[in-house]
N, C-alpha and C positions, 0 to 999 in steps of 0.2 A: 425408337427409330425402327421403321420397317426396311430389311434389306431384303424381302421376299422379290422374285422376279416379276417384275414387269405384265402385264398384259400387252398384246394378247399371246397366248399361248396355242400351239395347234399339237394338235393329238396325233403321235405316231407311234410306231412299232418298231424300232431300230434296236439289234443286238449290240451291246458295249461290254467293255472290262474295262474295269475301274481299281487303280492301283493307290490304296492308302499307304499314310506314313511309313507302316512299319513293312514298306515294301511287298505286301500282300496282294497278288494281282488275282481277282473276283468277276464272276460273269456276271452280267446286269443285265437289265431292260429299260432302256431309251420311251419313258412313255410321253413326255410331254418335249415343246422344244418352243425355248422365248429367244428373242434378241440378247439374252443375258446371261443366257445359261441354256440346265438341261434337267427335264423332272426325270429322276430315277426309281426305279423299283430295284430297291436292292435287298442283298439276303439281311443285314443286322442294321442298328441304327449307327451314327456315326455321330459325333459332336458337333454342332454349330461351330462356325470358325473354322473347324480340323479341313487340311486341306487335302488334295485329293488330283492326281492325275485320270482321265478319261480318254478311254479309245473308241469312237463311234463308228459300226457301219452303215452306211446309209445309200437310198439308193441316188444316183446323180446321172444324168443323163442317159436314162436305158443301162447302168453299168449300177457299182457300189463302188462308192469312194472310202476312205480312213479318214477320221476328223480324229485329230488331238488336242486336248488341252490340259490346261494346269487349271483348276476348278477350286473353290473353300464353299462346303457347306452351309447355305444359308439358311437353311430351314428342313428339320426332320420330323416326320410323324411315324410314330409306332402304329404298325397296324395288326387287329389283333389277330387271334387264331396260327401265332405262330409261321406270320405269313411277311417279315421282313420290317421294311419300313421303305416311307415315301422319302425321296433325299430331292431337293429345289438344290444344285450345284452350279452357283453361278462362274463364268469364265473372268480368269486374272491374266490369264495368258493365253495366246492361240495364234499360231504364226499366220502371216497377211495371205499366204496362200491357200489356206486351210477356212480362215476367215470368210475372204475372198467366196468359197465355194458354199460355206456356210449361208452367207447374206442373201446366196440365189435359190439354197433350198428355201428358206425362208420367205422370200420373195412371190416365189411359185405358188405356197401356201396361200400369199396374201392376195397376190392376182385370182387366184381359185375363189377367192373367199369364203374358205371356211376356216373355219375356229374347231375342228374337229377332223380334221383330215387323216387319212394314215399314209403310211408309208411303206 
């Protein structure tokens, strides 16, 4: 069973922290962004399954919005040279307004039509 996100995917540059289990809150990088989640570069790997809170900056209308959510690990790669790992953190939670703002960054993306956009 693949629970890996969705295509398509567009490529951005968005600062987040990312708060695991044990209450740990860590600075990230927002590289990738699907209808399902959010590809992360983060500092260590994390478990498949293990869940995981997300705070994203992003920019929204000429401004930067906060997007939160409740996220489980779908998919990690170690990458080498002591350089973190890739996290695929798909969304379980994300309030409707948050959402809502979500759907139209995404949106933008897909009216742009690129599959590699940044942000």
């Amino acid at each position: 069973m693949n629970n890996r996100l969705a295509p398509p995917h567009f490529s951005v540059r968005y600062s987040a922290r990312v708060m695991t289990p044990d209450r740990r809150i860590t600075e990230a990088l927002v590289t990738g962004i699907a209808k399902q989640g959010f590809i992360v570069a983060y500092s260590q790997a994390l478990p498949v399954g293990s869940l995981a809170n997300i705070e994203v900056n992003a920019p929204y209308r000429g401004g930067q919005c906060r997007l939160r959510a409740k996220t489980q690990v779908v998919y990690c790669r170690l990458l080498s040279g002591d350089r973190g790992a890739e996290l695929e953190l798909a969304m379980i939670f994300i309030s409707a307004g948050d959402m809502h703002t979500y759907n139209n960054i995404l949106q933008s993306f897909a009216e742009a039509g690129e599959r590699n956009a940044t942000g």
